[in-house]
N, C-alpha and C positions, 0 to 999 in steps of 0.2 A: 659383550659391551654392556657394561652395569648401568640402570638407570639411576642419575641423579637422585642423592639421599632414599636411597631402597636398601627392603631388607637384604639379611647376609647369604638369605638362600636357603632352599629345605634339607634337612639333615634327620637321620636317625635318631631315638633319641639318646643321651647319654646316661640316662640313670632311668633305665626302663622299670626297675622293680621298684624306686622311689615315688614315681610317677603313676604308677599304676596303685599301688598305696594309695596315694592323694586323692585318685579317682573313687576308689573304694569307700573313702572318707565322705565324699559328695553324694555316693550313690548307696552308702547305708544308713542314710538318714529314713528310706523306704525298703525299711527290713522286710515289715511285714508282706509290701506287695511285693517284696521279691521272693520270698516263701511262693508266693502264688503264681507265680510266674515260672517259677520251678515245678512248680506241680501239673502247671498246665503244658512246660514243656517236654515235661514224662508224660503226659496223658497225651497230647500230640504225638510223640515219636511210640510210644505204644500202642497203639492204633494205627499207627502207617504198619509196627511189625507185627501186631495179630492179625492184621490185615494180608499179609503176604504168608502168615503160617498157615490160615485159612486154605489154600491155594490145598494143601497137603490133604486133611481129611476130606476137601469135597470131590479131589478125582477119586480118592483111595475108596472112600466108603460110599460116593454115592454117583459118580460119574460114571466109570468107570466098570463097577457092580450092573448099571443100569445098562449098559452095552448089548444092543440085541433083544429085549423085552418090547416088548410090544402098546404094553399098555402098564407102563413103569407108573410107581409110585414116589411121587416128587415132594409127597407134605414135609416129609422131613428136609429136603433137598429147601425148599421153601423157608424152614422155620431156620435153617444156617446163612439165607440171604439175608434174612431179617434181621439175625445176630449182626451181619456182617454190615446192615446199612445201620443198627443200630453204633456199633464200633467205629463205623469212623464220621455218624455225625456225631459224637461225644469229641472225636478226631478233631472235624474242622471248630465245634468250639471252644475247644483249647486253643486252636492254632489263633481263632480273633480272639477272646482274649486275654493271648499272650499279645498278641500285637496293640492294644489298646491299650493293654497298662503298661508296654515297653516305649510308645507314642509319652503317656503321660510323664514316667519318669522320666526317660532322656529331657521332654520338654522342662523339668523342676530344674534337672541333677541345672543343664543349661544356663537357667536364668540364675540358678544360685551361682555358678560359675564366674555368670557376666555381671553380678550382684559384687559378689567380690573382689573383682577385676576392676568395675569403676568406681568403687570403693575406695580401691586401695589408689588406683592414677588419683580421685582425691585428696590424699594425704602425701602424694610423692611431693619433694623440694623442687622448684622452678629449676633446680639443674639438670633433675632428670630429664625433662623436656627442651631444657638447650642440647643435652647430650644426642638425644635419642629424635630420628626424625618423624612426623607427627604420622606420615603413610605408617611405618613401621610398627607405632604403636594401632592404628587404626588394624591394621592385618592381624593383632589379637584377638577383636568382636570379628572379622569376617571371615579371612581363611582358615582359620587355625579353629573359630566353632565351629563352622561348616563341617570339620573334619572330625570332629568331635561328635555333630549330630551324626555324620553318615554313620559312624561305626557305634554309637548307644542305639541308633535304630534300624540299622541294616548287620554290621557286623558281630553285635554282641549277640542279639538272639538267634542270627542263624549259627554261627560258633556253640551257642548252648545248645539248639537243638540237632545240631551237629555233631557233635559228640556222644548226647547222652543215644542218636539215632545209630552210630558207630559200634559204640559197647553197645546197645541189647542186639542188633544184627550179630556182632561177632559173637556174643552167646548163643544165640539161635543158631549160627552157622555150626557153631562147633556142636552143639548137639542134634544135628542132623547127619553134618559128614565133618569128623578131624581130617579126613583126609582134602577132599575140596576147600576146606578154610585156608589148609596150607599152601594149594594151587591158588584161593585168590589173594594171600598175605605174599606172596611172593611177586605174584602180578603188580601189586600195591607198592611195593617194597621199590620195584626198576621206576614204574611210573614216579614217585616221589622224587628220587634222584635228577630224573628228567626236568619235572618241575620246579627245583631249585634250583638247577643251573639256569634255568629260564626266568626263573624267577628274579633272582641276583641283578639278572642283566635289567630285568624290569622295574626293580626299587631304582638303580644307578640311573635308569632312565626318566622313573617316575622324579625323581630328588630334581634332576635336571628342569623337569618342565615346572616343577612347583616355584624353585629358582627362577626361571625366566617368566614368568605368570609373575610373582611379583615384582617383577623389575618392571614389566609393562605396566601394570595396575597404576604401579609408583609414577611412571611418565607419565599417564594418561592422565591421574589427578595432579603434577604440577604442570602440564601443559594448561590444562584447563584455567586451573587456577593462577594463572601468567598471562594466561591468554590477551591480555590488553598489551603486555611487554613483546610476546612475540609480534603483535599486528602492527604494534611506533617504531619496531624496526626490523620490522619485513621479512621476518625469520620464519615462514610457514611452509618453502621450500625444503628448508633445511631441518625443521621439523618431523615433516614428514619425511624424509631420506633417514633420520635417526630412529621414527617409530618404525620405519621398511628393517632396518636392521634388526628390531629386538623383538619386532614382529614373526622375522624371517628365524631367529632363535627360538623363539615358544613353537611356531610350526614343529622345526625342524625336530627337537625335543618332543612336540607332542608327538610327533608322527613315530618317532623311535617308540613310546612309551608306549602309546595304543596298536604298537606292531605286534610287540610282545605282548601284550596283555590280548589282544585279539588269536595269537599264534597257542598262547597256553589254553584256551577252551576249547576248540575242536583238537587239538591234540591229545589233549587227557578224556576225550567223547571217543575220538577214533580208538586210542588205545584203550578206552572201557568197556570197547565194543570187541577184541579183540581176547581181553581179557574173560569177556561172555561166551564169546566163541570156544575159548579151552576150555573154562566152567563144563561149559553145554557139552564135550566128545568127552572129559574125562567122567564124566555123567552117564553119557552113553556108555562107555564100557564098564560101567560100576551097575548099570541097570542088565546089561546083555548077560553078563557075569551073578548075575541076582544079587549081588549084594547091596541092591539100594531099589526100591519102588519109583515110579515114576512119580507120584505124589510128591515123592520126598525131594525130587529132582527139580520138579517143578517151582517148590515154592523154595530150595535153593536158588535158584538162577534169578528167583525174583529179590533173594537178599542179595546176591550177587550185586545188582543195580543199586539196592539200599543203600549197599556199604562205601560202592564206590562214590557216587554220585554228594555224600555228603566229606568225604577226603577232599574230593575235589573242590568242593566249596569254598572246607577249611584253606587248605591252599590259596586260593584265590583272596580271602579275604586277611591273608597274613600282610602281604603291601598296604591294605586300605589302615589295620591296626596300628602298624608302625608310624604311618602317617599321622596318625590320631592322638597319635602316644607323643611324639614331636610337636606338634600343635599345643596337647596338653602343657606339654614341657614348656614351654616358652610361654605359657598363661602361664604357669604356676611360678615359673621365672620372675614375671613383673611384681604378680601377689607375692611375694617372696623378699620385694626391695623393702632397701629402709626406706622408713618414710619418714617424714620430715622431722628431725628431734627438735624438741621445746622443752629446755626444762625450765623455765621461767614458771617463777609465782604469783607473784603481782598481778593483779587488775584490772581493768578498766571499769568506773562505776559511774550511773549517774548519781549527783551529789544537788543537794539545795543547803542553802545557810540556815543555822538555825539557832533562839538564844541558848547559848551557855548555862546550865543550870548552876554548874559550880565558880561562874564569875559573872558577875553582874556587867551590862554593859559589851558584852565578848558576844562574838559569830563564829559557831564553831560547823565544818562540814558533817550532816549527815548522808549516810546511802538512802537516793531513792527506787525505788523500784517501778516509777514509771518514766516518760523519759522528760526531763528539766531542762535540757539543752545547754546545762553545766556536768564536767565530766569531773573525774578525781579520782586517786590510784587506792587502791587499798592493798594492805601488804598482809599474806597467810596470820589470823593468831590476831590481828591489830584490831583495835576499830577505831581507830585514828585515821581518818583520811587527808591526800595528800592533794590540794587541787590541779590539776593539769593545765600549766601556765603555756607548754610547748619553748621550753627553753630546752635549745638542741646543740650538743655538742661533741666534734670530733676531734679525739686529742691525738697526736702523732699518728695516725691508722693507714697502715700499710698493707696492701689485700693485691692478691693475684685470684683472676678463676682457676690457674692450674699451678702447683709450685716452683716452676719455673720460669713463671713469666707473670713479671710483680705488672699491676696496672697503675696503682696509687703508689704512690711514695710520700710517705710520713706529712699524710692532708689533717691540716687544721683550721678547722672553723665552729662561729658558735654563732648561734642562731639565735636573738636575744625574742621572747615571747613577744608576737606580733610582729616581729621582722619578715620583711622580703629578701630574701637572698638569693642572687640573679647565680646562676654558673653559666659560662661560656668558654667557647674556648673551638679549638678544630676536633672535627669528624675521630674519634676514637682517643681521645685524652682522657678518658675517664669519667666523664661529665655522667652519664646513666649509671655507674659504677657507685655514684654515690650512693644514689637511693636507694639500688638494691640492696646496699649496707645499711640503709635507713630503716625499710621495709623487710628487713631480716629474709628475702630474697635466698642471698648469702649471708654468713657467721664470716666475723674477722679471727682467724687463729689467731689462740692463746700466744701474746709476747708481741703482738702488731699492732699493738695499741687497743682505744677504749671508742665506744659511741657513748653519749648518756642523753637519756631523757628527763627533762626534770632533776636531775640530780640522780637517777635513778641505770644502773649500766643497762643497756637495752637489751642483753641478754636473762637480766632477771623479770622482764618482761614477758606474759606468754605472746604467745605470736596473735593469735586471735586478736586480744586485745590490744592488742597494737597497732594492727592492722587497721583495727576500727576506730582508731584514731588518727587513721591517716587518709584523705581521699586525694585518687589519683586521676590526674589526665595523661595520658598516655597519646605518641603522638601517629601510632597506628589503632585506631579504634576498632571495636568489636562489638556491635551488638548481634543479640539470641532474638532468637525466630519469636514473636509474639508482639503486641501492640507496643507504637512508641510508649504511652504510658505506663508497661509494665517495664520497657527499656529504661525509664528514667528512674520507676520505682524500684529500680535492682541496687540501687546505689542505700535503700533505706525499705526495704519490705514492709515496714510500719506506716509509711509515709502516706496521709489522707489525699483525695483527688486536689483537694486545694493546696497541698504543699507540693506535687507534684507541676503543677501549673503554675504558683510560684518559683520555684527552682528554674525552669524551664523560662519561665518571663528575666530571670534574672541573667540567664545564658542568652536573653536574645534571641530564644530558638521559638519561643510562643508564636511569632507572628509567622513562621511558614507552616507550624504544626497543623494552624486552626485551617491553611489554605488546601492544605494535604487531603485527597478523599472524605476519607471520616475524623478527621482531626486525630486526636491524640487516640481513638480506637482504631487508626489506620494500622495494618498489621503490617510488619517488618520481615522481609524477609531475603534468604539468602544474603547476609550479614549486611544486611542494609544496603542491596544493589541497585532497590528503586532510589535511591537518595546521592545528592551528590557529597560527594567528599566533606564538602564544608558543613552541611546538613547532619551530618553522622560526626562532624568534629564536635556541633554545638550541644546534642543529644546527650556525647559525654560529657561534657562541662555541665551539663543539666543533668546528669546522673550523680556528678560529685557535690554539685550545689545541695540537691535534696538529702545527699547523708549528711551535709552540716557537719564536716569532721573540723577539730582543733589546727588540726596540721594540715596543709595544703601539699602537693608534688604535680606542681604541671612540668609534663615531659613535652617540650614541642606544643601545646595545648594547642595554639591556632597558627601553625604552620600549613593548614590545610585550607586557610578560611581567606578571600580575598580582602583588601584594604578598606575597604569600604564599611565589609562585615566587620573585619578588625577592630575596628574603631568602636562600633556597639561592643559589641564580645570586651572588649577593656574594661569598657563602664562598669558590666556588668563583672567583669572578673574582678575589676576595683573594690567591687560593695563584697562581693563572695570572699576576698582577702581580708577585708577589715577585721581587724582584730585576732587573726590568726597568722602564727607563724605559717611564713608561705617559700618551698624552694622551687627558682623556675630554672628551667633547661631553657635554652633558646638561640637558634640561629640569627631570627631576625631580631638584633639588637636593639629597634627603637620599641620595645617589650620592655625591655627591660630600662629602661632611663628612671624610671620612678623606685628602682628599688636601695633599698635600706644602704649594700654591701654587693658589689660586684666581684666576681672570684672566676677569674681567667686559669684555668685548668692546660696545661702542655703535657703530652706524652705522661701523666698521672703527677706531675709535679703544679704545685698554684706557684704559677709565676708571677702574677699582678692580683690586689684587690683594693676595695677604696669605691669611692660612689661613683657614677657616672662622670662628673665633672671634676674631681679627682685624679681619674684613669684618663680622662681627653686631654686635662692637661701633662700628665706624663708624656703623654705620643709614643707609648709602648705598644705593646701585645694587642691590647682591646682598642687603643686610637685607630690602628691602623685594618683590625678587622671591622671596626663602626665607618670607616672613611672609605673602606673598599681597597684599599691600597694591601700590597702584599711587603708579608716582611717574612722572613728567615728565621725561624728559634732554632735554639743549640736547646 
């Protein structure tokens, strides 16, 4: 049973040698400590095998020999212990640090990773993020590093020194006995087989449970975050019956997964053990027969364990790779989207008037470079500036989000500089479609008509700039973790404590700020949950106040604020309107009675516009939605 808007579930990955490239790419940027890394992991696995050659000349030459004396001499026997504690503390300090600089660079390779990763979701188009739901993207920084980190700090260096511990074993083995190498390449050779068919079952199981792991993840965070909609209507029964379900999935999955993963290690221990035991009798008759020393036997049977014991390693950590490799894959997936195209040129500057040197009595626009609180376009090559009057218009524009399902149909409107233009209309007529067209959100395809700014097509605009000529009230708010005053200063980064306090007086919101703990250093947190809804409406009317943009877009702006508040919140949205083109979204239509142009939106068609007193006296579309009365549109 899928949790609501969760990922598609874990998979191998499909372009393993791509992928692994990629990694390569992130992780050779520390050439040189990977040199050193290498060297310490030959000096680690070279020391675990002079270690066990040692085993050979100290029965041969000095154990052994000593057998029966009385008053044996051990200096030499002494000065080979010293060898030998000197070999593998050289041993253990490759082995830290290899682990130290394998800790540092996983932790770099990492953060350049998740560097690039919310890099890149910052230049994705708002589509991606209608398309794609927000858990899903979040399980890039969490499951999919996690799996990253386990195998740059657990799987890749024991893999390396896995290996390089396998080849010098099997050279040692073979020049000890060809023949015994063969008995344990053989032994190695059945065990392998065993372990892939065990293994197979254990990715099939592991994919399962990584599957059902995010599907619950994915529940737990929209339960949480619903959490007020489940408890208005009493849904915590059935809640919990549906997480017992996906719950009772991850079990079941995990339990498969760590069945087989528990069954493959004392299985390849028993049979390594097994495989010791032939080592050690085909040993015995290779020593009864003379043709091998005990020495020689001895410190076989101790590469014996060497060789095996890192096979099985490898084995064990081929699930954890592939996992790692899939995780990669799907980071590198997102780093991979297009990201938002703008080929616009144009501008946005600030501009002050200034005289004319080549006409006496003439005000001509300069750029200035600090901010004037007059804006004006400048075109690539020009230095003719155009002022930014915010005359907006849509000429026949016809837009679908998907090409088969048009929203608008051939809307027309023009927004004369300093107009208010009201849109209304029912629940999904298009009304938010506008501005996304406005706010280059979405691109209108080429032949569906035109936007222009200024006289200017919106697409030769860059987006940036555009952007910053627009401030928005949005009627689901959202503020970031940190003090109301940086909340409000997000709308204008520049913005001094005094324009922040004014913006904020001008929203109406100063008089509960100041009541607040520590006023405007009160800190915000969990998207403003100490705050009531109306509180965090006003904030963002006080965020768009202080950018002081040309163009106005209140979406809903105070559908969250009671009547009372309403009424201040006008005032002040009155004075914030003056003199900018302003377009308002709104359900509750006594909003809107004071504007320029009223534009009643149906299924993406404008069926009525005209002013408020205009449209009542029709007793169309908008009489009958201002009256409360229902009516029927075709």
């Amino acid at each position: 049973m899928p949790g609501p808007g969760q990922r598609k579930g874990f998979s191998k990955p499909k372009n393993t040698r791509g992928t692994i490239k990629r990694l390569i790419g992130y992780m050779g940027k520390y050439k040189a400590l990977w040199i050193v890394v290498f060297v310490a992991v030959i000096a680690s696995a070279s020391a675990g095998i002079a270690g066990s050659y040692i085993i050979k000349p100290a029965l041969n030459n000095y154990i052994i020999p000593l057998i029966g004396h009385q008053h044996p001499d051990m200096s030499k026997f002494a000065q080979m212990l010293g060898v030998m504690l000197i070999v593998f503390a050289v041993g253990a300090l490759a082995t830290w640090g290899n682990s130290r600089l394998m800790v540092f660079i996983s932790t770099n390779v990492l953060y350049n990773i998740r560097t690039d990763l919310f890099g890149k979701l910052e230049t994705l188009p708002i589509k991606y993020y209608d398309a794609h739901p927000h858990g899903e993207i979040m399980s890039r920084f969490t499951n999919d590093t996690d799996t990253l980190r386990d195998m740059l700090n657990q799987s890749v260096p024991q893999l390396m020194s896995s290996v390089v511990t396998v080849v010098g074993v099997f050279v040692m083995m073979l020049v000890l006995s060809p023949i015994l190498t063969f008995v344990v390449i053989l032994c190695i050779f059945f065990m392998m087989l065993l372990a892939a068919k065990i293994g197979k079952k254990s990715a099939n199981a592991y994919r399962d449970q990584q599957k059902n792991l995010g599907t619950v993840n994915g529940y737990i965070e929209e339960l949480i975050d619903g959490q007020r909609i489940v408890k208005v209507f009493n849904h915590e029964d059935e809640s919990i019956s549906e997480f017992a379900v996906l719950n009772d999935n991850l079990c079941a999955s995990g339990t498969t997964a760590n069945t087989y993963a528990n069954i493959l290690m004392p299985m390849m221990g028993n049979l390594s053990h097994v495989q010791y035991a032939l080592v050690a009798i085909c040993g015995a008759f290779l020593v009864i027969s003379g043709r091998m020393d005990i020495g020689t036997i001895a410190a076989f049977l101790q590469y014996t364990r060497s060789f095996s014991q890192p096979v099985t390693m490898m084995s064990q950590q081929f699930n954890s790779i592939l996992n790692a490799l899939a995780g990669a894959e799907r980071i590198f997936a997102v780093i991979d989207e297009t990201p938002e195209v703008d080929n616009g040129t144009i501008e946005l500057v600030n501009a002050y008037e200034a005289d004319d040197a080549s006409a006496s009595q003439r005000k001509r626009l300069v750029q200035s470079y600090a901010f004037t609180g007059e804006w004006a376009w400048k075109k690539p090559g020009e230095n003719e500036l155009e002022k930014l009057s915010g005359d907006v218009v849509f000429d026949h524009v016809t837009f679908g989000y998907e090409s088969d399902k048009t929203v608008l149909f051939d809307v027309c409107m023009h927004a004369l500089p300093g107009q208010k233009i009201a849109l209304v209309g029912s629940t999904g007529s298009g009304k938010t479609t506008t501005t996304n067209l406005l706010t280059r959100f979405y691109d209108i395809p080429e032949g569906s008509g035109s936007i222009t700014y200024d006289g200017i097509p919106l697409n030769n605009i860059k987006k940036d700039d555009l952007r910053r000529s627009l401030g928005m009230v949005l009627q689901d708010t959202h503020l970031f973790t940190g003090t109301v005053r940086e909340n409000i200063r997000y709308g204008n980064l520049e913005a001094s404590t005094v324009q922040v306090e004014e913006a904020a007086k001008l929203a109406n919101a100063d008089t509960f700020i100041r009541h607040l703990e520590n006023g405007y250093d009160t800190v915000i947190s969990g998207d403003g949950g100490n705050l009531s809804q109306g509180q965090r409406q006003l904030l963002a009317i006080a965020r768009a106040a202080v950018a002081d943009p040309p163009v106005l877009i209140l979406d809903e702006a105070t559908s969250s604020i009671d009547t009372r508040t309403e009424s201040l919140v006008q005032k002040g949205m009155d004075g914030l309107m003056k003199g900018r083109t302003v377009f308002v979204i709104a359900h509750r239509l006594s909003t809107v009675r004071n504007a320029d142009e009223i534009i009643v939106l149906e299924h993406g068609k404008i069926i009525e516009r005209g002013t408020h007193d205009q449209l009542m006296a029709m007793k169309g579309r908008y009489y009958h939605l201002y009256t409360g009365n229902s009516i029927a549109v075709e």
